[in-house]
C-alpha angles and dihedrals in degrees: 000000000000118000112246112271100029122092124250124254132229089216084191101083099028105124106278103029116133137205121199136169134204080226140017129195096254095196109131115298093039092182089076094075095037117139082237099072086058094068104036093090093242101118102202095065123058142135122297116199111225096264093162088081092064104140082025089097085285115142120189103189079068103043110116137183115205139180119210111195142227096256134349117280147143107283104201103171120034105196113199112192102192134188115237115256096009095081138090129259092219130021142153130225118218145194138214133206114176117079091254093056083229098134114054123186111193117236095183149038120199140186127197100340126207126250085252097048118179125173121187101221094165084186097174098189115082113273123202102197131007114211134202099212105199109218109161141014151177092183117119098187097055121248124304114206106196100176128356113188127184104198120193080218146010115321106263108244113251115278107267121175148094109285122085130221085047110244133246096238124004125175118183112230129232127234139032115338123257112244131220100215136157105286084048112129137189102241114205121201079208142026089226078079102055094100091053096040077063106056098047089051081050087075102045098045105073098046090043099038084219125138107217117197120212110221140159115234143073111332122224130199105291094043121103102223126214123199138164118212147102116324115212103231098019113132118244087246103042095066096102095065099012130112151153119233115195119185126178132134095280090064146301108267118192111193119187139156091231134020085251085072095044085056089043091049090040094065098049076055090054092055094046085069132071116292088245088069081085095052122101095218119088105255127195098238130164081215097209132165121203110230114273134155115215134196113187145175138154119248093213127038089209107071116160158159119206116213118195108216085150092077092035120011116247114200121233088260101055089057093054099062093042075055089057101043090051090048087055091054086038110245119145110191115079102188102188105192102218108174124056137146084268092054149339098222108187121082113247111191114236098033110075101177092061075084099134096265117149129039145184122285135329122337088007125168124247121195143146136220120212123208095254090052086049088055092046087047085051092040088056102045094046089052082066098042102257134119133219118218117193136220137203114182128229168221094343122016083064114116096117083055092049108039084053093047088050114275140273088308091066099021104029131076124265099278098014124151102173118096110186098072145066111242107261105187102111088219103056107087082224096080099054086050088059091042090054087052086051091043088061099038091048096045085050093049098043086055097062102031111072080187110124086221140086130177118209099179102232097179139119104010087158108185100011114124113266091227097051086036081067099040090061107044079044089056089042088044080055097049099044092055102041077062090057098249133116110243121226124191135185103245130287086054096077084083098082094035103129113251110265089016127140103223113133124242108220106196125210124147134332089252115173105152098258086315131126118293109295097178103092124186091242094073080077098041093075096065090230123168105269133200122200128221102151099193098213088055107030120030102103095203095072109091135262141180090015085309108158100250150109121311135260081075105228100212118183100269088047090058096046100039101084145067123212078235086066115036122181113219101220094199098036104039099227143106112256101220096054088033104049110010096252174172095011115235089207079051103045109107100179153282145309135173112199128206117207117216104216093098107026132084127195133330099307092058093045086048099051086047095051113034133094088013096067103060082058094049087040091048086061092049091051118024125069113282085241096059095042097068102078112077089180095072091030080062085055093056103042091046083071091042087066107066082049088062099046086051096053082052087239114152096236120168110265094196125176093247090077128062095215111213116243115236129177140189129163121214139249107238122197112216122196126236085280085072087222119124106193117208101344127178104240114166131012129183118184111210110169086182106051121067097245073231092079103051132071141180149205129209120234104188098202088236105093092261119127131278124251150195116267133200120231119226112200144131108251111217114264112177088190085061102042089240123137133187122293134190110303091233115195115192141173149175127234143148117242114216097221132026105251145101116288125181109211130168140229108215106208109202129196123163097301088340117108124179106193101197123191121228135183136211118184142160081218104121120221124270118250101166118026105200115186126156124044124316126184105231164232090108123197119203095197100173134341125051106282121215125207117184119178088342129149119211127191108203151020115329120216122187107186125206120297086021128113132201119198105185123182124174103351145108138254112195099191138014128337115218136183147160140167130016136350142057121304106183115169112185123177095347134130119231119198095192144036120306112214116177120176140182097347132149098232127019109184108180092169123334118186090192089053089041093245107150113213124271139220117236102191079199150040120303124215123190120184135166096348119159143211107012123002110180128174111169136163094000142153110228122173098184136055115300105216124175123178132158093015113153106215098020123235134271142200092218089222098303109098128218126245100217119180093197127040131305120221153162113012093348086058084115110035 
């Protein structure tokens, strides 16, 4: 077996290994059933003995399957994955040792294996060939290999874990987690990085609370690093998305050769994190990650999802967050269709009635998209990392085109009836007038959109003849290019793609409208870019778990049980790659799931469509083929994908084949000088698998009241109304009797299940500004609450009006001012100066119910006209304490004051 240290080996699929059979199922395509298929990872394929000559001098209880491998070596672990009935009852494994594989010795005897058959061999002397020696059967339909492995060593388990797209390589840590807390800081290596070090701090900061700063400079502990640089591991042509990810509790570290990688990187650590991390309220953490190393890289460049405005509308913010929802699963192509028979959406200059009128089915959604929204929308996305790539369908699917450009009597060909398509006869002056309309809408397009890509439509001409079909799409592929651009097409539309060109086939069916065969086996042979979009695996608008949607229904093992190595043809029941030759592995580019917009309106629908199908389809796109065949492990990671989800408040399907994870966080509430919250969220638990209706909850406040019942606000799951489950949210509203910080819980009951969730409520304002180190002062707080947390600061301090300061364990060295408005709370701090607050809302020096530690004033303090809550408590002062003007006046709140000076006016008796 394999030495200790070094990874075991599916020997199977190293260069130069070879499966053979004694039969093979011969029934067209005959590929299908190839020994081959047995031993290429994808477990829904395999080898089929030809079981149909049975009583043709075909005898089954002989029949053998055998691998003969690269070179010689030790085989320690044989894997049979078998389909049930098609297996024998009793069989032998054998093993060869001359180079002709002409002399076996069995190593194993087996009845009535499992599907999932392993056999420890551990045969430590080198094997040339390892054989299945059928013996017995009750099998009438002859025996099915999926998969056949012959592992060095022991066969790796299935990848479990939080983080999808599995990755390529993934090694749990040892030793305490590391913890996002509120001195954390995104560390750049360069300042080029700054804006996406941004963004990507723009996800962590509402949940946290946490400012965050991006810098440049040397990370601690708590920062989250960022580096480019070269990645150990990482393929020569993987540099682009790769990256490493290192957490431990000195620090999480993201290396990458370009910031593509660090963004890449930065989303498995999103993940790592608790669910919450996705939420927009503020939750109380602890926001830990376990130690873990990471290598990553995507298997396609193309990974993408397809929305359909062009049906029903969908607003710029709704694709947004569909943007930010396909950066979290890493993909990285947004194709937005904009043209259909319903609506053309994007404003064209020169033709005002392509305005977004018209849309699909009752109670539908029209919209428009101007050129300066498109450009937002592409600004967004490519701040992200992800491209759109638009489309404008022709030449058929066209009636809202050609209705706003006047019709088939000015768009259509002499004679022509039907109205959803440009004419497409070269000889008819119709058709330059309709290239003259696509000159102008592509040069316009071209011209907002920095995407390389380009989608012309291409499908469903049905009736139109084939030549002038290819004319057209020829004339398209001109004036695409002459913009710059590459031109995809859905197929056929390969077909008039011009010889050596670069346009990209995107395959999807072998649609014909009922007629013969269209796929040949010529549109491989060309070795052009492909992009897969199997429709019986990938199109998100067809139905699933009851859902309301097109048939075929797509349920989740359906959208996860394919390769784009292995594509299954709906209308003509066969698989693609035996039948036609292709798609090409070495062409294949990538992946993309549409979602077709008749019967969908507005983001909820989209989401529930969608979501949780696509990180399956997307895993595909982006994790090793091996480590994308086991759904039961797939089911694992999603079920922690879901709570990410319910916390990001999207509409996912919570559907009964996963058992969703349950995840919980209360939230930190920020309560005014009147000490009430109103209606605060408090407490949320998303349980994808549990009906909110039979939960419920109680409130305790953290302040020795007593506990009470608590409603539950959630979204059941309703497959007829394309609704699934949300947070279960619990909130309240409650006046505190002193200002202060107070920890309470939310206790979550079902049946023998509890779920204890810690909440805070606090008079503590949020951070806008986290100061820590050493700063030379003065120093000026303009607006915002400044924080200051183990800082040191050299000189006067100013707060303005508007403006807050929370300090806790640093140091002033100088005077402390401040005047109007806000919140000054200085809690275990030392002050060199004076401190001078005057006519603010809330004064906290020391608190100990807001956990505010006394401080040292190595000075007078002054306190005048301050409102609301003005509390000093526990404190060294070696000046005069003066208070005058206070409402209410201040307290000690039980903890006196040692004052050096005197002590006069309200603070007489501090």
């Amino acid at each position: 077996m394999t030495t200790e240290g070094s990874e075991s080996v599916n020997l199977s699929l190293l260069p130069g290994a070879v499966a053979s059979a004694k039969s093979q199922r011969t029934t067209a395509p005959a590929l299908t059933y190839a020994p081959a298929n047995a031993t290429d990872v994808f477990v829904h394929n395999g080898w089929t003995s030809n079981y149909a000559s049975v009583g043709n001098g075909y005898d089954p209880t002989q029949d053998w399957f055998q691998v003969k491998l690269a070179t010689p070596s030790p085989v320690y672990e044989v894997f049979t994955r078998w389909t049930s009935p098609a297996k024998p009852s009793e069989y032998e494994l054998q093993v060869s040792t001359d180079a002709d594989c002409q002399t076996w010795t069995t190593v194993a005897h087996v009845v009535n294996p499992a599907d999932k058959d392993s056999q420890v061999i551990d045969h430590q002397d080198p094997v040339t060939c390892v054989r299945m020696q059928a013996l017995a059967t009750t099998s009438t339909v002859g025996y099915t290999i999926n998969e056949f492995e012959l592992w060095s060593g022991p066969k790796p388990p299935p990848t479990v874990g939080q983080i999808i797209p599995v990755p390529v390589k993934q090694t749990p840590g040892t030793g305490q987690p590391w913890q996002l807390t509120n001195t954390s800081r995104i560390v750049v290596s360069s300042s080029a990085l700054t804006a996406t070090a941004e963004v990507l701090a723009g996800y962590l900061r509402p949940a946290t609370g946490f400012v965050l700063p991006v810098v440049t400079g040397s990370p601690t502990a708590a920062d989250i690093a960022l580096s480019t640089g070269s990645v150990a591991g990482l393929p020569a042509d993987k540099t682009a998305e790769g990256y490493s990810l290192t957490v431990s509790s000195g620090g999480a570290k993201i290396v990458a050769p370009q910031a593509h990688g660090l963004f890449n990187g930065f989303a498995s650590l999103r993940q790592l994190l608790p669910a919450a991390i996705n939420a927009q309220t503020e939750g109380t953490g602890p926001w830990t990650v376990q130690p873990i190393t990471v290598l990553d890289y995507p298997r396609y460049e193309h990974r993408g999802l397809q929305l359909d405005p062009a049906r029903n509308f969908m607003t710029v913010a709704e694709i947004r967050s569909m943007i930010d929802q396909l950066a979290a699963l890493k993909g990285d192509k947004l194709h937005l269709h904009l043209s259909d028979s319903q609506s053309w959406r994007l404003e064209i200059k020169g033709y005002p009635a392509l305005d977004g009128t018209g849309c699909n089915g009752a109670a539908c959604i029209a919209g428009f998209y101007t050129q300066e929204d498109f450009k937002g929308l592409v600004k967004y996305a490519a701040d992200r990392f992800i491209e759109i790539v638009p489309e404008l369908e022709g030449p058929a699917h066209a009636t809202a085109a050609v209705r706003s450009l006047g019709g088939v009597a000015v768009m259509g060909c002499q004679g022509q009836t039907q109205t959803d398509r440009f004419c497409t006869n070269p000889l008819d002056p119709a058709s330059e007038r309709a290239l003259a309309f696509w000159r102008d809408a592509i040069a316009q397009l071209s011209a907002i959109s920095p995407a390389p890509i380009i989608h012309i439509g291409g499908d469903e001409a049905i009736g139109m003849p084939h030549e002038d079909y290819k004319w057209w799409i020829g004339q398209m592929e001109k004036i695409v290019n002459a913009n710059g651009k590459q031109m995809m097409g859905w197929n056929p539309a390969l077909e008039g793609y011009a010889p050596g060109s670069t346009s990209i086939n995107h395959y999807w069916s072998d649609y014909t409208g009922g007629g013969p065969p269209l796929i040949k086996p010529e549109w491989f042979n060309q070795h052009r870019p492909v992009i897969t979009t199997p429709e019986w695996n990938a199109y998100l608008d067809f139905g699933y778990d009851g859902s309301p949607g097109r048939t075929p229904r797509t349920e989740l093992d359906k959208a996860y049980g394919w390769d784009p190595e292995w594509v299954y043809e709906k209308y003509r029941s066969v698989w693609a790659q035996p039948a036609y030759g292709g798609p090409k592995a070495e062409d294949i580019i990538g992946i993309e799931a549409p979602i077709w917009g008749e019967q969908m309106r507005g983001l909820a629908t989209n989401e529930y469509m969608v979501f949780p199908r696509l990180a399956g389809i997307l895993e595909k796109a982006w994790s090793p083929k091996v480590l994308t065949q086991d759904y039961d492990s797939y089911v694992q990671r999603l079920s922690v994908a879901g709570p990410r989800w319910a916390f990001a408040n999207v509409n996912y399907g919570s559907i009964a084949q996963v058992n969703w994870t349950p995840e919980s966080m209360g939230t930190v509430t920020r309560f005014g000088v009147d000490r009430t919250v109103t209606n605060a969220p408090l407490g949320r638990l998303a349980a994808g698998s549990i009906p909110p209706g039979e939960v419920t909850a109680s409130i305790d406040w953290g302040d020795g009241s007593a506990a009470e019942t608590a409603p539950i606000a959630g979204r059941d799951y309703v497959t007829s109304q394309r609704q699934g489950r949300s947070l279960m949210t619990v909130s309240g509203s409650h006046t505190y009797p002193a200002d202060g910080t107070y920890h309470g819980t939310v206790t979550y009951t079902r049946q023998a299940q509890t779920w204890v969730v810690p909440f805070v409520a606090t008079g503590v304002p949020a951070c806008t500004t986290m100061l820590s180190g050493t700063h030379n002062g003065p120093l000026n707080i303009t607006s915002g609450v400044a924080c200051f947390d183990g800082a040191t600061v050299s000189g006067p301090v100013t707060v303005a009006a508007g403006a807050g300061l929370y300090a806790g364990g640093s140091e002033f060295r100088g005077p402390v001012t401040a005047s109007g408005a806000g919140n000054v709370l200085i809690c275990g701090t030392t002050v060199s100066g004076p401190v001078s607050v005057t006519g603010r809302t809330r004064v906290w020096l020391g608190n100990p119910a807001g956990e505010c530690a006394p401080s040292t004033i190595k000075g007078p303090v002054a306190l005048q006209n301050n409102t609301g809550s003005t509390i000093v408590s526990g404190n060294r002062i070696s000046g005069p304490l003066a208070c005058s003007g206070n409402n209410p006046a201040p307290t000690d709140a039980g903890q006196p004051n040692s004052v050096s000076g005197p002590k006069s006016g309200q603070c007489a008796k501090l």
